[in-house]
N, C-alpha and C positions, 0 to 999 in steps of 0.2 A: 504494500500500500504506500502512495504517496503521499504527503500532506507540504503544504506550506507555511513555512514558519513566520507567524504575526505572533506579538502579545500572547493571542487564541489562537493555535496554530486551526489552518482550515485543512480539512479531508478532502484531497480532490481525490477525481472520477474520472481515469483516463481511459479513453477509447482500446487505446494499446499503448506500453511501455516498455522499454528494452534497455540494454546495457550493453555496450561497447568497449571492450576492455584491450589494452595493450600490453605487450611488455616496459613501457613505458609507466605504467603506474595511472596515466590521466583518462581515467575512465569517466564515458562520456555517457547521457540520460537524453536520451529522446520519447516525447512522452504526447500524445493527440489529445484534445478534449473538444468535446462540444463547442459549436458558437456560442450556445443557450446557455451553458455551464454558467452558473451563479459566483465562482471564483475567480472569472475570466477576468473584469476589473480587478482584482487584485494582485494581480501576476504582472512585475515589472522587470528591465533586465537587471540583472542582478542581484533578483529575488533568491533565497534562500529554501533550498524544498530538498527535503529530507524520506527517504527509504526505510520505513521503518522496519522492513525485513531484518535491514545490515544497522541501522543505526547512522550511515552514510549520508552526508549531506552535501548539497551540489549547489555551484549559482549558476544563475540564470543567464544563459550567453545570447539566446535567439528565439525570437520568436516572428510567427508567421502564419497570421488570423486570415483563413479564409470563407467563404460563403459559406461550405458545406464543415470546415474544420476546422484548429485550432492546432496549428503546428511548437513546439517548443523543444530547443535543444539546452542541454545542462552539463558542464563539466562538472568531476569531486573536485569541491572545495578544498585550497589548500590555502589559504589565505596568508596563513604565518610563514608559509614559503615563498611569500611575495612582497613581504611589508620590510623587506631590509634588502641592501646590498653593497656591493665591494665596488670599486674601481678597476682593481686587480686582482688576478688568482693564480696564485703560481706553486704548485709542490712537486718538489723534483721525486723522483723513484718513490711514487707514491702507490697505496694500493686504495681500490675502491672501497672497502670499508673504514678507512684511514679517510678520506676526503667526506664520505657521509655522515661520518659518527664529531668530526668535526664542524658541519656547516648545521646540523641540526636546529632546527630555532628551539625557541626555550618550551619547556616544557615536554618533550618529545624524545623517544629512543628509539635506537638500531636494534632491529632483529638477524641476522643473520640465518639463513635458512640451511648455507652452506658457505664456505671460504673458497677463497683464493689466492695464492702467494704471488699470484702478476701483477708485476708492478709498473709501470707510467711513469714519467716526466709531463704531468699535469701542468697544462698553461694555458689562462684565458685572459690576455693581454688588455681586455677591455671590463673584466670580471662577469659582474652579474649577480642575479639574485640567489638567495639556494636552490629554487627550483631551478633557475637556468644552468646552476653550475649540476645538480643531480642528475637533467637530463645529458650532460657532458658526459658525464660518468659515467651513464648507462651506453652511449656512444662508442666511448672510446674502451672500455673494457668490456662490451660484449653481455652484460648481467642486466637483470630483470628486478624492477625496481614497484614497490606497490606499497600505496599509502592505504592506511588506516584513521581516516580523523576523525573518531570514534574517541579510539582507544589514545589517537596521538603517536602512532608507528609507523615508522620507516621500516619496509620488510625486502631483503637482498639478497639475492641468488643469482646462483648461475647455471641458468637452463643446459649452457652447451656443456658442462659437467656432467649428466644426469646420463643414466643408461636409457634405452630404448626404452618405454612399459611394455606391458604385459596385453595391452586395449590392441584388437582389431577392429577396424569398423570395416563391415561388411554390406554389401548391395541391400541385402536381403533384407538383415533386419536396421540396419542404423541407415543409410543414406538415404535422403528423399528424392534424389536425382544424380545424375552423372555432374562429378567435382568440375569446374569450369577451371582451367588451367592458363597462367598469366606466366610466358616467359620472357625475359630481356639476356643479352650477351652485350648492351654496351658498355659497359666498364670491365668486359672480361680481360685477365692480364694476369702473366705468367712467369715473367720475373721483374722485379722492382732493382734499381738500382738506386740505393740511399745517398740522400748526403744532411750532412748535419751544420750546425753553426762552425762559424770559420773553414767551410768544405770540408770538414770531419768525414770519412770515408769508413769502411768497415774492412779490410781487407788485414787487420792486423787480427783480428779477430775470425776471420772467417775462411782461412787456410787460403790468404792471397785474392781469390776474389771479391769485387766489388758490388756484387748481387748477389741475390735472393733469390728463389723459386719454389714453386709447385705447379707439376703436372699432372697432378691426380684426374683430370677434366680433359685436359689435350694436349699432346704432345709437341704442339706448335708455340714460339717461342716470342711472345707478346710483351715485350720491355716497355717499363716508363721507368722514368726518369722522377723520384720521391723527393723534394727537400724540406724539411724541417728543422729550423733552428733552435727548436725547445731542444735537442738534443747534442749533447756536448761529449759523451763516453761511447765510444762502436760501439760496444756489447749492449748499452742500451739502443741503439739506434739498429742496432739490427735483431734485435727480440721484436723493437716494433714494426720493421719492415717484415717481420717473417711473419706477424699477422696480420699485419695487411695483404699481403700476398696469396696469403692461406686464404683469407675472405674474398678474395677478388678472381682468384682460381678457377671457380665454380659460375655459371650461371644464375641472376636472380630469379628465381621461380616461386609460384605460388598457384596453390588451388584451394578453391574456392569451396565449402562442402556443404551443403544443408544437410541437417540428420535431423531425425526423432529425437534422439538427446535421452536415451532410457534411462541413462543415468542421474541424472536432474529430476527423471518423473519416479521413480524409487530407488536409490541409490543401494538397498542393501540387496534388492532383489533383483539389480543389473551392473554387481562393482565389475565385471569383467570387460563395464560398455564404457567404461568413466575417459572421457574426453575434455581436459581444461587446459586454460591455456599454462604453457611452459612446457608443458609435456611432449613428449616423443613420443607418436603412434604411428602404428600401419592404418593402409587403409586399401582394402580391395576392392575390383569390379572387374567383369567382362574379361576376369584372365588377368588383370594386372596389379601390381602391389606399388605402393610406394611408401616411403618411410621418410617423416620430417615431422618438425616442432611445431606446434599449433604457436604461433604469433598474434595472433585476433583472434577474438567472438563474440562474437553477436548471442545476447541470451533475454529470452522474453519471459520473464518469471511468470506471467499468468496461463501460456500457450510454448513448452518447450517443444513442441512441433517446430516451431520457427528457427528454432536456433541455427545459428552457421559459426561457421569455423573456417579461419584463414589458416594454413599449411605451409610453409616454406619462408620465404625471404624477402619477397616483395609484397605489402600492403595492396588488400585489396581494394584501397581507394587512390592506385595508382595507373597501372595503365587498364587493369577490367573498367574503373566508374568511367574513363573515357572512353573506352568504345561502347558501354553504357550510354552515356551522354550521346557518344558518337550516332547510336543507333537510333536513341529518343527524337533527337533532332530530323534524323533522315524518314523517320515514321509520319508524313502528312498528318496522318489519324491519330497519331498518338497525344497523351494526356500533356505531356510535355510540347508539343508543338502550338497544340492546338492553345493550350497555355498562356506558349509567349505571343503568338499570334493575338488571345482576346486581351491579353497588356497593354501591346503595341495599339491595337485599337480603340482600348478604352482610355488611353492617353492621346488620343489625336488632337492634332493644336488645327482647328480646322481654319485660322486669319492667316493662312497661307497665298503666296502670290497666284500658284496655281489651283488651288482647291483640292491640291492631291492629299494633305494632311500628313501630319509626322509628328513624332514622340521626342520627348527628350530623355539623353539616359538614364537621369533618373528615375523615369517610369519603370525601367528594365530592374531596377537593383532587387524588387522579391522575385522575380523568378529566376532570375543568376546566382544567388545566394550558396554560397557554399562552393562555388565551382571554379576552378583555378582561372580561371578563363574569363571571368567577370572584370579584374581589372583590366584587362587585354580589349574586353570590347567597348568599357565603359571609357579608355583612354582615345578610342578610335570614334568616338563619336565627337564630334565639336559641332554643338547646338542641336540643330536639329536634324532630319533625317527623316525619307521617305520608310514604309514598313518592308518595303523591299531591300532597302541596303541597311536596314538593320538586321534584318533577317541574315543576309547574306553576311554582315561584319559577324555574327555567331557563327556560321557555319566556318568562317573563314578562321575565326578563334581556336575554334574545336578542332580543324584538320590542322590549324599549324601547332598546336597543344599535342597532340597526336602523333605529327610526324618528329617534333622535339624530343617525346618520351623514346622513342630510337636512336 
């Protein structure tokens, strides 16, 4: 259940509500209500609305009142990770629980789920706040970071430590469709060649040569050229080129899964189904298996029918929501066309020289909302603008959005 917290906190009444979770920790609350809803006036951005399931409280980032509904988006609240900051940030051969257990704001402690002795030369030459520096950290060391502000916990792990589980998901009884697969190879690269502050090189350290490699992915020999001046010692500078390298080795991939979620709907009488994020599972269909880290999910605590699961390494709101978007847009008929289409027209400035009428891009900004592509077209508009070369500067957004993501 949701409610909003006033004096009197109010009970809302959402149509549908989900949960969007990362390894990131900024788990995000989208939530529909009624137009009629009696709470609707009191819902402002940066309202406060709390999960009474978890205890969990969010504010309010967006909202987007339509005829038939009542759209709202919410991140978890982290306030105290936002209300201070640094100039600078710099700790040499540092390790991740070493930089979080120090930036913690007051009142707050580090959980540790599991350790790690890899260490960093941490530098953010312009600082930031503790959340900017935490999502650094999660960055740069690879580890899975998840608040509680509830209890007031920072909770840290590392996923890529963890063995496979025991979870298969299978056609039959968990997936609700065939997984939709997202792959990119443009930052594939095979050896790195480092260099450090004062061209510090590694080659005293690394039996004469001046690169790195992995070919675990292809045996084709894909060099770039690395330089970082946070690092001043080879043996550091080449620990962290070797995981760069390791990461960059491999293809971005991701699929996309809806499942049943049996797990969620009784956990003791489906722990063999249990699917959450950080974890390692299989997943088969049609003959074929794949094995990777759930990174996203989507979870609908009233309907875990819904639920989805991201797999692999690329975010599904990176190149699937564009060809997403991509496909919305090319659909005449679709909800989304037809959409921006009744915007554009119920913004028409009809004191035009020709009588042809045109919107200004402010019209455009709820139905772009959320989409990388919005400042791309809202920058291309200057005044006004027939409904044809609006139409067209989105299309032209999208396909150059599009062809960028390659």
């Amino acid at each position: 259940m949701l409610e909003l917290l006033t004096p009197s906190p109010i009970t809302l009444s959402p149509l549908s509500h989900s949960f969007t979770r990362t390894l990131t920790g900024l788990t995000t609350l989208a939530f529909t209500l009624s137009p009629l809803d009696p709470a609707l006036p009191q819902l402002r951005e940066e309202s406060l609305i709390r999960d009474t399931a978890t205890g969990q409280t969010y504010r309010l980032r967006g909202i987007h009142i339509l005829p038939s509904e009542a759209e709202f988006s919410a991140r978890l609240q982290l306030d105290d990770w936002e209300a201070s900051a640094v100039t600078r940030f710099v700790r040499p051969s540092a390790t991740a629980q070493g930089i979080l257990g120090e930036i913690l704001p007051k009142n707050w402690s580090l959980r540790c789920v599991n350790s790690s002795d890899a260490t960093r030369d941490f530098t953010m030459e312009f600082g930031g706040t503790p959340l900017d520096i935490s999502k650094k950290v999660q960055e740069e060391f690879s580890c899975a970071i998840a608040y509680d502000n509830l209890q007031r916990v920072c909770i840290l792990s590392f996923p890529d430590c963890l063995p496979v589980s025991d979870t298969v998901l299978t056609e039959g009884a968990d997936l609700r469709s065939i997984p939709e697969y997202t792959g990119k190879s443009t930052s594939l690269c095979t050896r790195i060649y480092p260099v450090g502050a004062d061209n510090v090189t590694i080659e005293s350290v690394n039996n004469g040569l001046p690169y790195v490699e992995n070919h675990s992915y292809t045996d084709r020999v894909i060099a770039k050229i690395w330089k970082d001046e946070r690092y001043t010692i080879p043996a550091h500078l080449k620990a962290a080129a070797q995981a760069m390298v390791d990461s960059l080795s491999q293809p971005e991939t991701a699929w996309e899964i809806s499942i049943h979620d049996l797990y969620r709907r009784d956990p003791e009488r489906w722990a063999g189904h249990k699917a959450v994020l950080g974890q390692r599972i299989k997943v088969t269909w049609q003959g074929r298996e794949i094995t990777a880290m759930i990174v996203e999910e989507t979870v609908y605590p009233d309907d875990p029918g819904k639920n989805t699961l991201c797999i692999g390494s690329v975010p599904a709101t990176a190149i699937g929501s564009l060809g997403q978007l991509k496909r919305r847009l090319e659909d005449p008929n679709g909800d989304f066309s037809t959409g921006i289409s009744a915007t554009i027209r119920a913004n028409l400035n009809q004191i035009t020289p020709d009588s042809i009428g045109a919107v200004s891009k402010s019209g455009l900004a709820g139905e772009l909302t959320g989409y990388a592509t919005e400042s791309y077209v809202s920058s291309s508009l200057s005044g006004y603008a027939t409904e044809h070369f609006v139409t067209a500067q989105i299309q032209s957004a999208i396909d150059a959005t599009w062809e960028a993501s390659y």
